[in-house]
C-alpha positions as CSV (number, residue, x, y, z in Angstrom):
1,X,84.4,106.7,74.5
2,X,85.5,107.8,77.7
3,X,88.6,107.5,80.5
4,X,86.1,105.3,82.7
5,X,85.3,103.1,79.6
6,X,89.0,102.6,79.1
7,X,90.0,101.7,82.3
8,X,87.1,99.0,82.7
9,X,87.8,97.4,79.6
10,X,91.9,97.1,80.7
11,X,91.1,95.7,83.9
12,X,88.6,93.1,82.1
13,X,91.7,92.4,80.1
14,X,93.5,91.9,82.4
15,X,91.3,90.2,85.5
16,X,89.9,87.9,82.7
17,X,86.6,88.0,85.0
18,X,83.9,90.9,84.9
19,X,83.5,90.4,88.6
20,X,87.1,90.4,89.5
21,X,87.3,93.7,87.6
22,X,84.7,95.2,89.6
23,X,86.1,94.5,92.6
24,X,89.4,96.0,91.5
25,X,87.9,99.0,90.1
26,X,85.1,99.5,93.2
27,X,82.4,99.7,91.3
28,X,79.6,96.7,89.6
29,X,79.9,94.1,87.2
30,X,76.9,95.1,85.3
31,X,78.3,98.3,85.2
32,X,81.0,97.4,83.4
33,X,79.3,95.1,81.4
34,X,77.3,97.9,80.2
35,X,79.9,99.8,79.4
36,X,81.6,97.5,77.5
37,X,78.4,96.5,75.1
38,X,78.3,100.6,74.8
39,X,81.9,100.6,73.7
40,X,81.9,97.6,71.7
41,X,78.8,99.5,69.7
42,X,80.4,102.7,69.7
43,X,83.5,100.9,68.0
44,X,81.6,98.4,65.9
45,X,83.6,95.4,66.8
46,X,83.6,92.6,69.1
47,X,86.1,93.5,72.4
48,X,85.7,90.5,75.0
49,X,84.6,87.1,74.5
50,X,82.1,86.5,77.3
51,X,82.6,82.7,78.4
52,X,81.2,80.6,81.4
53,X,84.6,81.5,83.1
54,X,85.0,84.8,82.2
55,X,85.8,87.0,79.5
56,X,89.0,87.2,77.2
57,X,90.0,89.3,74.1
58,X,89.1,89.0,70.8
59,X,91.8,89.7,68.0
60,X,90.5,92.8,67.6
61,X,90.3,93.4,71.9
62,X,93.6,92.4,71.9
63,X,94.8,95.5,69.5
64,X,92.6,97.8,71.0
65,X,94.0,96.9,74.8
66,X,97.7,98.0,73.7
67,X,96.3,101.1,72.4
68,X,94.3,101.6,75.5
69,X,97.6,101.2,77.7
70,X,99.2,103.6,75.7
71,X,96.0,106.6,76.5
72,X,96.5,105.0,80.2
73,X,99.9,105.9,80.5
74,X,100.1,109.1,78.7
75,X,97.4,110.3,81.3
76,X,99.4,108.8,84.1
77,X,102.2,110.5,83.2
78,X,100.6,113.8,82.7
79,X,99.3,113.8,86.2
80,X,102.9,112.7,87.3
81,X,104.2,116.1,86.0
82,X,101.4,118.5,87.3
83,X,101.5,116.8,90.8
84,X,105.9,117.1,90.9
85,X,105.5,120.7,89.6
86,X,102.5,121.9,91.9
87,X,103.8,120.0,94.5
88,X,107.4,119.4,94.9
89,X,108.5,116.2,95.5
90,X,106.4,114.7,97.6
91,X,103.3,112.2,97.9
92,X,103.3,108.4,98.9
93,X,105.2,105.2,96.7
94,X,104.2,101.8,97.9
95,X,106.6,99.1,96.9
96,X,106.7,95.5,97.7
97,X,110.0,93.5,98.1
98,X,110.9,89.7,98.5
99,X,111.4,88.9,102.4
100,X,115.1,88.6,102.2
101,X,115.9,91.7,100.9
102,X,113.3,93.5,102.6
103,X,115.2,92.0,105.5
104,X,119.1,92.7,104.3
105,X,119.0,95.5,101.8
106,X,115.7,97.8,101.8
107,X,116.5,99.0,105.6
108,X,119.9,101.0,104.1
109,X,118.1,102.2,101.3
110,X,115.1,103.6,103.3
111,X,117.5,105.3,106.0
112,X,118.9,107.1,102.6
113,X,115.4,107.5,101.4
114,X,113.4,108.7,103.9
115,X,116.6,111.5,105.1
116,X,116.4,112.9,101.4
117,X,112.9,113.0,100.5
118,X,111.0,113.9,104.6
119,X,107.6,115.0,102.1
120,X,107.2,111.2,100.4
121,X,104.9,108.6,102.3
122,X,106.1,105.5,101.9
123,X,104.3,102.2,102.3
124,X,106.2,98.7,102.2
125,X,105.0,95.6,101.8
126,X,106.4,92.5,101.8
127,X,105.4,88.6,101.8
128,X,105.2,85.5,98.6
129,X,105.9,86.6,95.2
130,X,102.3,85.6,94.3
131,X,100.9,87.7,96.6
132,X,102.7,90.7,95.6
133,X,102.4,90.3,92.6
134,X,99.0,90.0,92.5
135,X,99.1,93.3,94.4
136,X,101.2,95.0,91.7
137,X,98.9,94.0,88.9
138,X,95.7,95.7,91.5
139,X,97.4,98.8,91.3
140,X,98.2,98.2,95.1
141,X,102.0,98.4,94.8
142,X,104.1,100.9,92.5
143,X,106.4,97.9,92.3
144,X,107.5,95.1,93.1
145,X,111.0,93.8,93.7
146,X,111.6,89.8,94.1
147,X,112.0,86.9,91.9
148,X,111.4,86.8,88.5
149,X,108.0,85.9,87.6
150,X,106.3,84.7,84.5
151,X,104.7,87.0,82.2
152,X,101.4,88.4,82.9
153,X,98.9,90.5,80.9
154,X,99.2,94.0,82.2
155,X,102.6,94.0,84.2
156,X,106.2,94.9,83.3
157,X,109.0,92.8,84.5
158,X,112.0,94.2,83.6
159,X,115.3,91.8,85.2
160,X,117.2,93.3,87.1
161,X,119.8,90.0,87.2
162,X,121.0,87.0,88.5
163,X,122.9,87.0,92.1
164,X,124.6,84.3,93.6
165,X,123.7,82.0,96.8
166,X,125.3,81.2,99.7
167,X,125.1,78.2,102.1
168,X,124.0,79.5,105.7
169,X,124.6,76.4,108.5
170,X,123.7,76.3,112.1
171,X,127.5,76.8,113.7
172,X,127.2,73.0,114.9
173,X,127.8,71.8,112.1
174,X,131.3,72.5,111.5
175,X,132.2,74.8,108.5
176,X,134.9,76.9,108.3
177,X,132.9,80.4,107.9
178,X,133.6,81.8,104.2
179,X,135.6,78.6,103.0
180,X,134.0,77.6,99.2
181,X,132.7,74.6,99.2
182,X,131.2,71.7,96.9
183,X,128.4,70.5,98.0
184,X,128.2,67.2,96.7
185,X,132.2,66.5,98.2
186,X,130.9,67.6,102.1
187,X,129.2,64.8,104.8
188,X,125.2,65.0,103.6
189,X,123.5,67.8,104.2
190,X,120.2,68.1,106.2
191,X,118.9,71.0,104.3
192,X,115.9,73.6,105.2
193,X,114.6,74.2,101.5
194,X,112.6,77.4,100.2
195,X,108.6,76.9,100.1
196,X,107.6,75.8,96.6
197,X,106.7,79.2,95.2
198,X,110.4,80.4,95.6
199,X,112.6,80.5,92.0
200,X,115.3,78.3,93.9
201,X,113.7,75.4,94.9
202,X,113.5,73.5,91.8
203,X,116.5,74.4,91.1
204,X,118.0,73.0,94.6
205,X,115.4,70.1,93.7
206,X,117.3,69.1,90.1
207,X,120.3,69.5,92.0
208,X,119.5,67.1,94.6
209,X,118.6,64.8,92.2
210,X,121.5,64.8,89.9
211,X,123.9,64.1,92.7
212,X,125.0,67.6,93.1
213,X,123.9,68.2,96.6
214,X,124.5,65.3,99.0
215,X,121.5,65.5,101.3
216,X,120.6,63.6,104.1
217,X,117.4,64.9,105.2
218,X,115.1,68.3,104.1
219,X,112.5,70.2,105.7
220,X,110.8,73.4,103.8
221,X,109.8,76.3,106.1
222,X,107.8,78.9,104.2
223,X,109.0,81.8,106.8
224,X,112.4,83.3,106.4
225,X,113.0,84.4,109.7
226,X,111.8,81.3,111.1
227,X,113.7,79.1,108.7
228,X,116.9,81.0,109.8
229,X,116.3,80.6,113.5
230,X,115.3,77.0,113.5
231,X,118.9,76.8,111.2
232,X,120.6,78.9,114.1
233,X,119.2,76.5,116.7
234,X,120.6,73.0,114.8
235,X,123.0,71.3,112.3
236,X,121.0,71.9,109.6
237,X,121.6,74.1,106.1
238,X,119.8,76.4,104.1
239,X,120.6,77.6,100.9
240,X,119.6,81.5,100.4
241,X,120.5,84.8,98.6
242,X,124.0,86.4,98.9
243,X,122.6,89.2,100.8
244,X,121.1,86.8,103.6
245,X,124.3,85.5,104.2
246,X,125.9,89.1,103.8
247,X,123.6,89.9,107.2
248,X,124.5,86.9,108.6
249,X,128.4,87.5,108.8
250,X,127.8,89.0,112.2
251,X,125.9,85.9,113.7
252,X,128.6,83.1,115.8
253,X,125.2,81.0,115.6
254,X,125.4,80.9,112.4
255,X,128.3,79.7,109.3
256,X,128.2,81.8,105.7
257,X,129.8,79.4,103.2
258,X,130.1,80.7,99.1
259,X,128.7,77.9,97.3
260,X,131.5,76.6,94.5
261,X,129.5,73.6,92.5
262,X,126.8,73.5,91.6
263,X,126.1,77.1,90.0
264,X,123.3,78.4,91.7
265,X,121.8,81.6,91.2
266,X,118.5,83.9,92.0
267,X,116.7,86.0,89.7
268,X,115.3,89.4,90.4
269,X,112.8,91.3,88.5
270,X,111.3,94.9,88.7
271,X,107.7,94.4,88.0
272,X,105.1,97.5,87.9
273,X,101.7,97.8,86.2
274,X,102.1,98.8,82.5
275,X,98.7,101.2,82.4
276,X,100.9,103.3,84.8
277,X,104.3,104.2,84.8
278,X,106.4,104.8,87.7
279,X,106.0,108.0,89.8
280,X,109.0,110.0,90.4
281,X,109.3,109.0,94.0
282,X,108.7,105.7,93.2
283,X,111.7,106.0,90.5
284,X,113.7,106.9,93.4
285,X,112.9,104.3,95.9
286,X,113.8,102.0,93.1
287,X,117.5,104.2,92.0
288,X,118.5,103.8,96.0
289,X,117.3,100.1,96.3
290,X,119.4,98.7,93.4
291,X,122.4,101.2,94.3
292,X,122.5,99.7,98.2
293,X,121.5,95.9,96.1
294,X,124.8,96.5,93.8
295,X,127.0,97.8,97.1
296,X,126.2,94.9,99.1
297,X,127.1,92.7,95.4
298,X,130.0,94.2,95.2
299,X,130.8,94.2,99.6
300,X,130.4,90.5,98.9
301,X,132.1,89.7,96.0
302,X,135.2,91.6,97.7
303,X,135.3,89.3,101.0
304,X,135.2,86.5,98.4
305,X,138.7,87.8,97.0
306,X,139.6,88.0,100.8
307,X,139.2,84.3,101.9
């Protein structure tokens, strides 16, 4: 048994499709499924369950897969240490981050980043959850900041917490900027809802339903910057993230109202590959993102007390 034969077998884990770990792995599906009838004979136990959609662990598979990200780790982390103490800090992190707060909180925490640490590449990605996601669990990204996802075989998501929302309006429409309000006591909204792959829109959904929102009309952009512009342009509402309407404050287009009933939060998560554990640098870029998330938390909670 070998590093190779480990690393195959997670990523048929974890792919649930010979082919799909292939392609993740460059190399061929009969090559790993070689390897894998080797190591299954070597071991003298069934691993994967070969089935006309793919494969999947057996019991046993199962066991031997947490042991296997255990070895995967420990060697990750050994290379971690030669690399910081041959090299200094340096190398490349690639993170991916939700579009809102790659939009209103990673630009402050790469200024910070990139003045401190002029050795580390850094690569930044940012677009749907899924996509990410999908990304992270590649071994594309380092991490992944954004909303919390289910769990998935093979990736960490450790939460990070629950932030609040705020109602962002074109100006036309009337709102005092930073007055609370209840939005089922204000004139019916026409509301710009998140796409459907975004934590809050079911939750805006149950709220509609159950009276909570008065709503006169909705449309669903997918693209933030779009969705805000078209918002910009009309009458209409969207409800977004804290930090959205933190970067928003400085637009007259634009009205940031808190949002008083109903209770409306967003989840984030940190979500990395668990075969591989964070890289210095990438613990860093993660350390200066959630202090510049927490300032802006606390920037806002502090012009709540104001108004």
């Amino acid at each position: 048994m070998d590093l190779r034969q480990i690393r195959y077998f997670v990523a048929a884990c974890e792919e649930g499709s010979l082919s799909a770990a292939a392609m993740r792995l460059n190399c061929t599906a009969s090559g790993i499924s070689q390897q894998m009838s080797a190591l299954e004979a070597r071991l003298g136990a069934g691993l994967l369950e070969r089935t006309r959609r793919g494969v999947k662990p057996t019991a046993a598979g199962w066991r031997f897969y947490a042991r296997c990200l255990a070895i995967l780790k420990a060697v990750s982390e050994a290379e971690t240490e030669l690399e910081d103490f041959s090299a200094g800090l340096s190398g490349t992190v690639s993170a991916g981050f939700a579009p809102g707060l790659a939009k209103a909180v990673l630009p402050q925490t790469l200024a910070r980043y990139t003045r401190e640490f002029p050795k580390i590449d850094i690569e930044i990605s940012s677009g749907t959850a899924d996509a990410l996601v999908a990304e992270a669990s590649r071994g594309g990204l380092d991490f992944y900041v954004g909303q919390f996802a289910k769990p998935q075989v093979g990736l960490a998501a450790t939460p990070i917490g629950r932030f609040p929302v705020a109602l962002i309006s074109g100006s036309r429409r009337g709102f005092m900027p930073m007055q609370p309000l209840r939005l089922n006591e204000v004139l019916p909204l026409k509301l710009s809802i998140p796409s459907a792959t975004h934590s809050l829109r079911p939750r805006i959904e149950s709220a509609m339903r159950n009276g909570e929102i008065a709503v006169e009309r909705t449309i669903s952009i997918a693209s933030l910057s779009a969705g805000l512009e078209f918002v910009a342009l009309t009458d209409w509402s969207s409800i977004l993230p804290y930090w959205i309407g933190l970067k928003e404050l400085g637009n007259d287009r634009v009205t940031v109202n808190p949002i008083t009933e109903p209770v409306l939060s967003v989840e984030l998560a940190l979500i990395h590959p668990v075969r591989r554990p964070l890289s210095r640098p990438a613990e860093l870029l993660y350390k200066y993102f959630f202090e510049e998330l927490k300032r802006s938390e606390s920037e806002w909670e502090r012009m709540l007390r104001q108004d």
